[in-house]
VEXDOBA-16992 format. One line per field, with one value per residue (C-alpha): x, y, z; residue number from 1. Coordinates in pm, whole numbers, plus 50000, padded with zeros to 5 digits. Each point is the difference from the previous one (the first is absolute). Example, Ala and Ser with C-alpha at 12.3 -4.5 7.8 and 13.67 -1.06 7.14 Angstrom:
residues 2
u = 51230:50137
v = 49550:50344
w = 50780:49934
resi = 1:2
***
This chain:
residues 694
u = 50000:50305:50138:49699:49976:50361:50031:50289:49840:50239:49965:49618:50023:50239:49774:49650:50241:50023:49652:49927:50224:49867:49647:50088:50182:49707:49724:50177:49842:50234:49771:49667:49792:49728:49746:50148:49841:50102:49822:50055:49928:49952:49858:49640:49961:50199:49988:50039:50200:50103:49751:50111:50183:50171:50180:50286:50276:50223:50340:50027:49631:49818:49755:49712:49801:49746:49719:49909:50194:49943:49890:50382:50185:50320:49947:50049:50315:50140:49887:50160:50325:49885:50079:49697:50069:49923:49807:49727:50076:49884:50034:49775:50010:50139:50342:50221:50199:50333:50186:49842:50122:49989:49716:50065:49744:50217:50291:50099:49893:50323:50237:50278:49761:49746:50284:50176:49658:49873:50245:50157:49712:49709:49993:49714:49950:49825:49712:50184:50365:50095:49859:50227:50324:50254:50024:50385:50164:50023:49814:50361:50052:49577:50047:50361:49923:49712:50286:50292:49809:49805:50241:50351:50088:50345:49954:50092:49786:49726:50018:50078:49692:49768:50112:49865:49659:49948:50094:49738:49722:50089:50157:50207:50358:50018:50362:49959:49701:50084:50134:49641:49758:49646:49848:50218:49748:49661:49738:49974:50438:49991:49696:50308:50228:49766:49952:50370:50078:49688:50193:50391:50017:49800:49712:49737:49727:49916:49683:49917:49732:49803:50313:49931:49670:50113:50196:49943:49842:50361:50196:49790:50028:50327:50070:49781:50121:50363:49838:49856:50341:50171:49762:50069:50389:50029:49667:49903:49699:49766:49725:49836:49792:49729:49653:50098:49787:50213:50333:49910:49833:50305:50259:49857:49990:49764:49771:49878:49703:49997:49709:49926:50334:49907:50087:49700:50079:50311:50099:50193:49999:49812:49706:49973:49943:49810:49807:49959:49851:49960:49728:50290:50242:49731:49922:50358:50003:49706:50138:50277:50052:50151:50152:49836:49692:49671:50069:49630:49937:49918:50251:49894:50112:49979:49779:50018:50326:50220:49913:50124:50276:49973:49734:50022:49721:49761:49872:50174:50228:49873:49629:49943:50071:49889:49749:50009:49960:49773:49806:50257:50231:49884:49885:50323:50331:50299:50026:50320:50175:49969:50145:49820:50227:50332:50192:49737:49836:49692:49850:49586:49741:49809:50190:49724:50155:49905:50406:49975:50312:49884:49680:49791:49876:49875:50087:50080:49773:50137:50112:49988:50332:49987:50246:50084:50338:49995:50380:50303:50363:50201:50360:50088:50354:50090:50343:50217:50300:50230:50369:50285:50272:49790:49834:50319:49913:49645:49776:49625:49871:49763:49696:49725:50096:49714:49713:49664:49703:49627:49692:49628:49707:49878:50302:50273:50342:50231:50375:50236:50380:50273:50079:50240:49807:49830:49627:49992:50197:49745:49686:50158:50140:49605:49893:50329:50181:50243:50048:50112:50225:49877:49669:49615:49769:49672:49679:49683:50170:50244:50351:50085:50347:49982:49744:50115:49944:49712:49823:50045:49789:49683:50196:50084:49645:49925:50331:50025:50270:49970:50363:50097:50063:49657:50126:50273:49821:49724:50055:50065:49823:49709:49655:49929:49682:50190:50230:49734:49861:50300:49956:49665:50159:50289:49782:49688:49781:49757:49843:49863:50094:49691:50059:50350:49951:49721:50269:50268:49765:49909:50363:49997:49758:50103:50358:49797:50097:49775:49959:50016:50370:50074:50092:50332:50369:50167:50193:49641:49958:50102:50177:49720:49785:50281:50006:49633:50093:50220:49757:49734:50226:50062:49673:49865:50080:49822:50278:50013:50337:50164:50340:50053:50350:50027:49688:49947:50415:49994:49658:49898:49876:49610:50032:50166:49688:49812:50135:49980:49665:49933:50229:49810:49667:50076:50116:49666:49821:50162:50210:50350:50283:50297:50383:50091:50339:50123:50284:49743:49845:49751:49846:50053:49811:49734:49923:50156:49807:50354:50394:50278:50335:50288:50384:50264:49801:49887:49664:50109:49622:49626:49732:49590:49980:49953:50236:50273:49964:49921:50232:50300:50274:50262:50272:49962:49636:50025:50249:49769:49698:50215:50114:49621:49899:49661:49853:49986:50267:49895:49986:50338:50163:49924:50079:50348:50183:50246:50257:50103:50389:50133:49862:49896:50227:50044:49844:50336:50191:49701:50071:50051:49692:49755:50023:49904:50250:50240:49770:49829:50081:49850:50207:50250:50239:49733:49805:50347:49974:49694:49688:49720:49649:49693:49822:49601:50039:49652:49709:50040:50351:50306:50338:50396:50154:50063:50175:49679:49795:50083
v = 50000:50222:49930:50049:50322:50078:50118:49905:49811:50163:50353:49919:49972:50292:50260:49818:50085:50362:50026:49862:50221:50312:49866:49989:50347:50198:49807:50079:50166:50269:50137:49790:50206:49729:50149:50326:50147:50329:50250:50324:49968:50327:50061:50034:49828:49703:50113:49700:50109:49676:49704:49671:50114:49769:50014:49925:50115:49821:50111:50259:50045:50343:50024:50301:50011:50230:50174:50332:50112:49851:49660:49865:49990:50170:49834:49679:50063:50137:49702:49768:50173:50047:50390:50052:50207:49712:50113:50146:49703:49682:49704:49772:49698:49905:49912:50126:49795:50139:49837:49653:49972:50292:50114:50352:50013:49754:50267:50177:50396:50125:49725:49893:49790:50237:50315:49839:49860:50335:50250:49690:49717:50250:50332:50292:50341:50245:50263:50295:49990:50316:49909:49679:50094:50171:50371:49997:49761:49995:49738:49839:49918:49908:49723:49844:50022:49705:49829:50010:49857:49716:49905:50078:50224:50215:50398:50003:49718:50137:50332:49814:49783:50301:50211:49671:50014:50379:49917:49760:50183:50284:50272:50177:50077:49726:50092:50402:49926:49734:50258:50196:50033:49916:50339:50078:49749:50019:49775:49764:49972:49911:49744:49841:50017:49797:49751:49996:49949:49739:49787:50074:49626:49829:49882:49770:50177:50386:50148:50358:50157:50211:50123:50289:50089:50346:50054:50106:49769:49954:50020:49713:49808:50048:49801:49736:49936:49985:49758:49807:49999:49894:49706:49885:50052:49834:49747:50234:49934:50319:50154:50294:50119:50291:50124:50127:49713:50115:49920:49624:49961:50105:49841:49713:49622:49934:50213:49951:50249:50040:50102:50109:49796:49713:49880:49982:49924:49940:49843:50094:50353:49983:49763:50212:50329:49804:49773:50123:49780:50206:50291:50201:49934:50156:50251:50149:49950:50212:50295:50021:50292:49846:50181:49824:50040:50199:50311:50081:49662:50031:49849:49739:50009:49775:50106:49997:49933:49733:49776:50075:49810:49963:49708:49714:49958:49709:50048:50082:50355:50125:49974:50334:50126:49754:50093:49619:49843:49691:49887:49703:50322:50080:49669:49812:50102:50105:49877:49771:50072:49703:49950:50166:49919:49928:50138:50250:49996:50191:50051:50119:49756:50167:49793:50212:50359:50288:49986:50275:50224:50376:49909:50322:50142:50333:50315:50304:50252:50271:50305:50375:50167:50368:50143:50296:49911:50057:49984:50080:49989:50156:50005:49847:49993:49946:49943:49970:50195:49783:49979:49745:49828:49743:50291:50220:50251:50190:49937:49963:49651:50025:49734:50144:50133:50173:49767:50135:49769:50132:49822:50059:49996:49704:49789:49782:50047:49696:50114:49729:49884:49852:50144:50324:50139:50272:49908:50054:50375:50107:49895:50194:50286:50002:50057:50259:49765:50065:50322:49974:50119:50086:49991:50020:49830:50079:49913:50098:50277:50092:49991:49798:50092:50335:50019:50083:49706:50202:50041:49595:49891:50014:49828:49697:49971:49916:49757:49716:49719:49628:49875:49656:49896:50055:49948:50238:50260:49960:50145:49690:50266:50086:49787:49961:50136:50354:49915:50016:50290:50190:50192:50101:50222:50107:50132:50079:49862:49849:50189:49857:49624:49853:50076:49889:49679:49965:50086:49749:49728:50039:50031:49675:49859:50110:49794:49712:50006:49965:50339:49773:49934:50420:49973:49775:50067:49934:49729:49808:49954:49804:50120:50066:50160:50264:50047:50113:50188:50215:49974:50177:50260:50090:50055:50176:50323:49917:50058:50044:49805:49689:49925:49590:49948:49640:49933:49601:49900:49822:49843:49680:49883:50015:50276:50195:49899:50162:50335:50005:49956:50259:50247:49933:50063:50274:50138:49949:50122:50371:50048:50020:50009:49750:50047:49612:49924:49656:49719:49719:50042:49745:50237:50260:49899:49944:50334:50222:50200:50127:49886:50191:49783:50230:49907:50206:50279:50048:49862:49802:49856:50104:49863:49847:49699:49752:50206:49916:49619:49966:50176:50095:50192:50094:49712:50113:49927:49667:49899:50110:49824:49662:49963:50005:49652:49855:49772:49669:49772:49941:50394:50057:49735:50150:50332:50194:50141:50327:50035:50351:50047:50150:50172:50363:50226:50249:50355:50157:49782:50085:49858:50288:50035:49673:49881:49642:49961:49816:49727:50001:49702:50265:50319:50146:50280:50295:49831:50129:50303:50171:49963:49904:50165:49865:49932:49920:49673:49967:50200:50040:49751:50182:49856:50102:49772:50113:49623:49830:50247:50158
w = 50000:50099:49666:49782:50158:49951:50417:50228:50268:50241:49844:50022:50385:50048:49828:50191:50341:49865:49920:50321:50212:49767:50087:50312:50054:49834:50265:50295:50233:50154:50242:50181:50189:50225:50222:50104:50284:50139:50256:50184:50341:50176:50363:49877:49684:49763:49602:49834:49704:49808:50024:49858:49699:49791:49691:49751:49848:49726:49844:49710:50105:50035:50203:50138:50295:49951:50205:50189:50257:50373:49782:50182:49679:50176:50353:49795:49828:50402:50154:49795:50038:50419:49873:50248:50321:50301:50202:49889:49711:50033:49751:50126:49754:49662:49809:49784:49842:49797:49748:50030:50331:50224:50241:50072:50272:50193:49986:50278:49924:50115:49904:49746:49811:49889:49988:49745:49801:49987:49728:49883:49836:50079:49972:50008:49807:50185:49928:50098:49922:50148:50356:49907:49937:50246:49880:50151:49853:49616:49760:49957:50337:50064:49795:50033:50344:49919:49726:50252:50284:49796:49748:50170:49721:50096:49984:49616:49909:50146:49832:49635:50115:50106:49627:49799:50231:49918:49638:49980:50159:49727:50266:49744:50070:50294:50098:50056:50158:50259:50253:49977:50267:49923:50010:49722:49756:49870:50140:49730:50040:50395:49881:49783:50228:50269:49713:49979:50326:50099:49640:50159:50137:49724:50209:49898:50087:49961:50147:49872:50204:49807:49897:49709:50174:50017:49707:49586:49812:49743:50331:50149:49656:49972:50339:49964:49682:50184:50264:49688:49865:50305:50019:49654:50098:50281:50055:50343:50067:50083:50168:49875:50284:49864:49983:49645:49762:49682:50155:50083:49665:49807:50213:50221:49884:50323:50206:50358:50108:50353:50214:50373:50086:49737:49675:49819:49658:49793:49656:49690:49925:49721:50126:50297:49723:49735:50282:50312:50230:50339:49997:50188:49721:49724:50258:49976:49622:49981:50185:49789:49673:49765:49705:49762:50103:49971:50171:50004:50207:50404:50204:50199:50396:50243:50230:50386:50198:50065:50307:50333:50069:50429:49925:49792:49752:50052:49635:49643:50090:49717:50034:50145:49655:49745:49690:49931:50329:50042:50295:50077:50020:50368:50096:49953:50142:49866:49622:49982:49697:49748:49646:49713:49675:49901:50308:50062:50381:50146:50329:49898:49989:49721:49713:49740:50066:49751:49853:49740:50098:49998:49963:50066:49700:50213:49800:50121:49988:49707:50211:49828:49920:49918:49737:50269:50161:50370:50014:49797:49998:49773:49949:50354:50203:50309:50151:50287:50108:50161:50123:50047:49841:49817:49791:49970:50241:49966:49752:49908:49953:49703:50119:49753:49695:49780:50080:49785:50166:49995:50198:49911:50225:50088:49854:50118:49900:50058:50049:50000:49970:50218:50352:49986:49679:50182:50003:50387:49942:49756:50273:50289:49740:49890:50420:49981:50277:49784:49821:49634:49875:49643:49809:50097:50148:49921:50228:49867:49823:50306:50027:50316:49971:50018:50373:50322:50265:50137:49685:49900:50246:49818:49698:50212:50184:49589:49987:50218:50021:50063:50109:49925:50411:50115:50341:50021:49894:50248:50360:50227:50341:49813:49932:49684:50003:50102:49707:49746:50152:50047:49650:50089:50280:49845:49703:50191:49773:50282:50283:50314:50129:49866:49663:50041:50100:49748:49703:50162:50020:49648:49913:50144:49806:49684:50032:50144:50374:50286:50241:50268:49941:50085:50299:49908:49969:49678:50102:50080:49602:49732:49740:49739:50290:50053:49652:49993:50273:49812:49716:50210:50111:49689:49888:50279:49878:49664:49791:49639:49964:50175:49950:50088:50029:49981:50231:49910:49936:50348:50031:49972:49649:50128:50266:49673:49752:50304:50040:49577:49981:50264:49821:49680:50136:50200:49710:49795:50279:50072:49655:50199:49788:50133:49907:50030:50097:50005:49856:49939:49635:50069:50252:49785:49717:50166:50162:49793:49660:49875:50143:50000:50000:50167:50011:50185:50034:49656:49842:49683:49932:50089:49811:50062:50182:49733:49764:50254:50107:49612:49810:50221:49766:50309:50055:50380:49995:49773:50266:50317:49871:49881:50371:50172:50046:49870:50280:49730:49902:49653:49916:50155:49797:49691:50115:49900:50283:49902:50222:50147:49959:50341:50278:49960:50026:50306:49913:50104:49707:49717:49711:49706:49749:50040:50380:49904:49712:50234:50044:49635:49794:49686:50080:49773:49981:49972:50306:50229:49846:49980:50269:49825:50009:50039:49642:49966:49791:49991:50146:50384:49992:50058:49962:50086:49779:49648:49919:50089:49810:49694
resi = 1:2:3:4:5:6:7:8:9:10:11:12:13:14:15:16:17:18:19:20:21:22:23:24:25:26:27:28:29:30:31:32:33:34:35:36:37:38:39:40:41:42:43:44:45:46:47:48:49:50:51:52:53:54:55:56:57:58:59:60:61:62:63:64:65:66:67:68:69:70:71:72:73:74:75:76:77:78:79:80:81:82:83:84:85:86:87:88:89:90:91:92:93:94:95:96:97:98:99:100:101:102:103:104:105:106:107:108:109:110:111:112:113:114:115:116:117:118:119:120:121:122:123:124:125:126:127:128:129:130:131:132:133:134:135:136:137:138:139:140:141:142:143:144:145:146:147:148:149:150:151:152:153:154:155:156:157:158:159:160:161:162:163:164:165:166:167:168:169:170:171:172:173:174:175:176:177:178:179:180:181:182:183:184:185:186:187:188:189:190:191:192:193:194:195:196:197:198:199:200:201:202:203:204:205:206:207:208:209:210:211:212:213:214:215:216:217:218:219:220:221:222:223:224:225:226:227:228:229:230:231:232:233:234:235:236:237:238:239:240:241:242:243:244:245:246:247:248:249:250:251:252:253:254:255:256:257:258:259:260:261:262:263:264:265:266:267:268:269:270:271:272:273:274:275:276:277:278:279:280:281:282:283:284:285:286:287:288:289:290:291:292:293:294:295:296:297:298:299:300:301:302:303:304:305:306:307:308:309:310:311:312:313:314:315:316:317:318:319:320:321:322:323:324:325:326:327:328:329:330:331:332:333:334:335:336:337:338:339:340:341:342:343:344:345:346:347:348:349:350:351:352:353:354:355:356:357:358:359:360:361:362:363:364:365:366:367:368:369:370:371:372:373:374:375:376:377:378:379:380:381:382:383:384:385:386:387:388:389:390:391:392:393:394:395:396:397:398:399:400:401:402:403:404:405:406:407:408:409:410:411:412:413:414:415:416:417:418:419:420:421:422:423:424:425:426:427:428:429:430:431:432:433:434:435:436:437:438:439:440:441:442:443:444:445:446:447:448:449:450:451:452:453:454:455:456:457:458:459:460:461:462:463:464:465:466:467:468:469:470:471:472:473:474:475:476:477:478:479:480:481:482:483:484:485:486:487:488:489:490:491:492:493:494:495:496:497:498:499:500:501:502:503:504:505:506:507:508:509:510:511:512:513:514:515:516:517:518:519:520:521:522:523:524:525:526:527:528:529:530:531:532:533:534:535:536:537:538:539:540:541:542:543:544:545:546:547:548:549:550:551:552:553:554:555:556:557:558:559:560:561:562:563:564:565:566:567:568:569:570:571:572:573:574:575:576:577:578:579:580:581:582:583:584:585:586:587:588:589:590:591:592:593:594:595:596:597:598:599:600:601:602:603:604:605:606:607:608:609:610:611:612:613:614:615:616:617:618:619:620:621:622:623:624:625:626:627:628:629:630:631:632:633:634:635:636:637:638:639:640:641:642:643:644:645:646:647:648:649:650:651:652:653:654:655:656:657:658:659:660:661:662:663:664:665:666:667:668:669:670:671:672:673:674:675:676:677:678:679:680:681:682:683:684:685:686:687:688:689:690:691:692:693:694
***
């Protein structure tokens, strides 16, 4: 048989023991998670944050856990590391079982065992990377620190070791800028640098918690494609940890959705998009703008709150909230999640669920927008003057440079682009925080730029500002019932208590909050509730305009579809005009009439909604939209990602004519010489880019 086949017997065997020990290799599980339990036990209550969570993890695999915050996605990741403070920590139950072999759990927390597992096989990437890294000691140091103590490395090792990391997580110039301190890097830079240092001792498994949750959208696709690289590299296995749905659908093999401290569904990425199997699961798909959708389509939330964690449910966790709940629902206990395909596992006894993803076919009622424009800016600067050696003494740092925007009433004007552009300068230059230092700014036919403070006070009771923290900017000694009412006072627009708290109450009603809640302190709300907070501030002075600078960016996917719809029919109810600023073009698109893409403090596109996501003509803008991820596998397979050269350059080191001709893969030799101007390439579509249009 050998023969008439023409195979080496022996040769035969050898490559079945490969195939074998490849079969092998790829099944291997390099993290088991069995029946985690974890709780907080304080003097009055237990939160149980984790509850029997178990899951997988194989080599070269990525993987997501998804869900909305408080569901115990991070508490997970820290308890099987026992990265949890003890007390108030408790893990109560479960294994974790590393490398075939090792139970972590059975680790002392403070001992050799797990000191050397953790940095060296597994290693975590962190939310915040600023809050992680020391801010005196350089990045060079940070991480051979981790290299010398792990892998034994000598001092020059380590540093020829650390300059290969940086090179590979794209920090240009790795040698000049190994003796830097962190502050001296953008955001998106220290984010590489953690990525660098969590891959210094080649571990087996990396765990990124929600780790470009704060960052641009072709900052945060730039790492993950690193970490997606890395994987490929290396076979690391990784854990994307994220309430962002697009991330896990472009990167993830497997997803686990996690619930109230359980996992309550999980598959293959793209059976979990294409057949979802757990009402939550559609629930969060539903909430979710995607940029290829239907702009004029209602978002979907999920309504009501996640469970309180202090008692264990005796019925489905999720049943509180369910549109598709049967009666078996509340008179059974907790579903047990069972096997629903191929690989893919559900805990929801209604096996008939309605599965069409963004369902809702409720259209948005057509809102008015008058031709009269309420605001315009013409011609703006602003700049800095600043002093020190690293800008050759005093200068100005140019941050806007001739920005021409108008707004008309009742419209929304998206602004967008990647952090450092000056979207947030032109908001607070638009309230005269700042005072330009060039142009006009025109509201209603007034120049803001050229009142005295005492004469802008009736401009600002008709321009309000929603700040992306809503609890930072809401004062921790005050109710929030005085909150909301506080413009009232300030611009008398009330007199006598009763019809104050009359007007506050309806405030409240109008973002959807209960009066009954007044009488709290900030810190007694979630984060969407403060956000309506701030919401209802703003509007109690019934202003004309409401500048949103990035009011949704760190919301969950549902509490964000929430505070859009509100927006939207707030908007159709009183004919406010919003100035929309925001990174996330999904969001975007779906709130916005016209957008206005910005880079380095220039605008270099502005066009209609649809003209924009249709026909983009800017490489900037082509590049923006390419790196937004569409929540389904199938889509983002097909999909063409461009690739932003660089980071942006500092505004004291601005490139000569067009800014983004550094990182252009079109420019040529006029594009470094002359600034461009914006063109109408069609009607309403203005363009800076004389290569792309001609």
């Amino acid at each position: 048989m050998a023969e008439k086949m023409n195979i080496n017997p022996e040769e035969n065997t050898g490559n079945q023991k490969i195939q074998a020990e490849t079969t092998r290799k790829e099944e291997k599980k390099i993290i088991e998670v069995q029946n985690l339990k974890t709780e907080f036990r304080m003097k009055r209550r237990t939160v149980y944050a984790v509850n029997g969570v178990s899951y997988y993890v194989k080599a070269g695999e990525i993987v997501g856990v998804v869900g909305e915050s408080g569901c115990g996605k991070s508490v997970t990741q820290m308890s099987s590391l026992q990265l949890l403070l003890s007390p108030p920590a408790k893990i109560t139950e479960g294994r974790v079982i590393f490398d075939g072999d090792k139970d972590i759990l059975s680790y002392d927390n403070d001992g050799e065992e797990i000191r050397s597992l953790r940095g060296a096989e597994i290693a975590m990437i962190f939310q915040e990377p600023m809050t992680s890294l020391n801010p005196v000691l350089t990045i060079g140091e940070q991480i051979a620190e981790s290299v010398r103590l792990h892998m034994g490395l000598d001092k020059k090792e380590a540093r020829k070791r650390v300059i290969d990391l940086l090179r590979l997580v794209n920090i240009p110039d790795p040698e000049s800028r190994y003796g830097q301190y962190p502050h001296e890097f953008s955001g998106g830079m220290c984010q590489r640098i953690m990525i660098a240092m969590a891959m210094a001792c080649n571990p087996k498994l990396l765990i990124a918690d929600e780790a470009t949750t704060a960052l641009d959208v072709t900052t945060q696709a730039q790492i993950l494609e690193t970490l997606q690289d890395v994987v490929k590299k290396t076979n690391t296995a990784l854990i994307i940890v994220t309430h962002n749905l697009g991330i896990v659908a472009r990167y993830a093999d497997r997803i686990y959705v996690m619930y109230a401290g359980r996992v309550i569904e999980s598959g293959r990425a793209e059976d979990i998009f294409k057949n979802p199997q757990h009402a939550y699961t559609i629930g969060l798909l539903n909430s979710v703008p995607r940029l290829d959708d239907d702009k004029t389509r209602t978002l979907v939330p999920i309504e009501g709150m996640p469970p309180n964690l202090q008692k264990v449910s005796e019925h489905c966790p999720f049943l509180p909230r369910c549109t598709q709940a049967l009666p078996e629902c509340s008179a059974n206990g907790v579903p047990v999640i069972e096997e629903r395909g191929c690989e893919h596992f559900a805990a929801c006894y209604n096996r008939n669920l309605n599965k069409a993803v963004h369902a809702s076919k409720d259209v948005l009622e057509t809102k008015t927008v008058s031709e009269e424009h309420i605001l315009e800016i013409k011609g703006l600067h602003m700049g800095f003057r600043v002093k020190g050696k690293n800008y050759g003494g005093k200068t100005t740092l140019k941050i806007l440079d001739g920005v021409d925007l108008y707004l008309r009433k009742g419209e929304t004007l998206g602004l967008v682009g990647e952090s450092g552009c000056g979207k947030t300068t032109v908001a607070k230059c638009i309230l005269r925080l700042y005072t330009p230092t060039g142009g006009s700014i025109l509201f209603k036919g007034t120049d803001l730029t050229g009142l005295r403070e005492k004469d802008l006070r009736p401009c600002r009771k008709n321009i309000q500002f929603i700040f992306q923290d809503p609890f930072g900017s809401l004062d921790p000694r005050q109710t929030i019932g005085d909150i909301v009412g506080e413009p009232l006072k300030v611009h008398k627009l009330v007199s006598g208590k009763e019809a104050y708290n009359n007007r506050v109450k309806e405030l409240f009603e109008m973002v959807g909050l209960d009066y009954a809640m007044s009488s709290r302190a900030p810190h007694e709300l979630s984060g969407g509730q403060r956000q309506r907070i701030g919401i209802a501030r703003a509007l109690a002075s019934e202003p004309e305009l409401i500048i949103c600078d990035e009011p949704v960016s760190a919301l969950d996917v549902s509490v964000q579809a929430q505070i859009l719809n509100l927006l939207e029919g707030i908007q159709r109810k009183t004919g406010i005009s919003y100035l929309f600023i925001a990174h996330d073009l999904s969001v975007v698109r779906h709130i916005s009439d016209r957008i206005a893409v910005m880079y380095l403090g220039r605008i270099v596109e502005i066009a209609d909604c649809d003209q924009l996501y249709n026909n983009p003509v800017h490489p900037y803008t082509k590049a923006l939209l390419s790196a937004i991820p569409i929540p389904d596998p199938e889509v983002e397979k097909a999909r063409e990602r461009i690739p932003l050269l660089g980071e942006m350059p500092s505004v004291s080191r601005r490139p000569e004519g067009c800014s983004f001709h550094p990182r252009c893969t079109f420019a040529c030799d006029t594009c470094s010489r002359k600034v461009p101007e914006l063109v109408e390439c069609e009607s309403g579509h203005l363009v800076a880019c004389p290569v792309m249009y001609k």
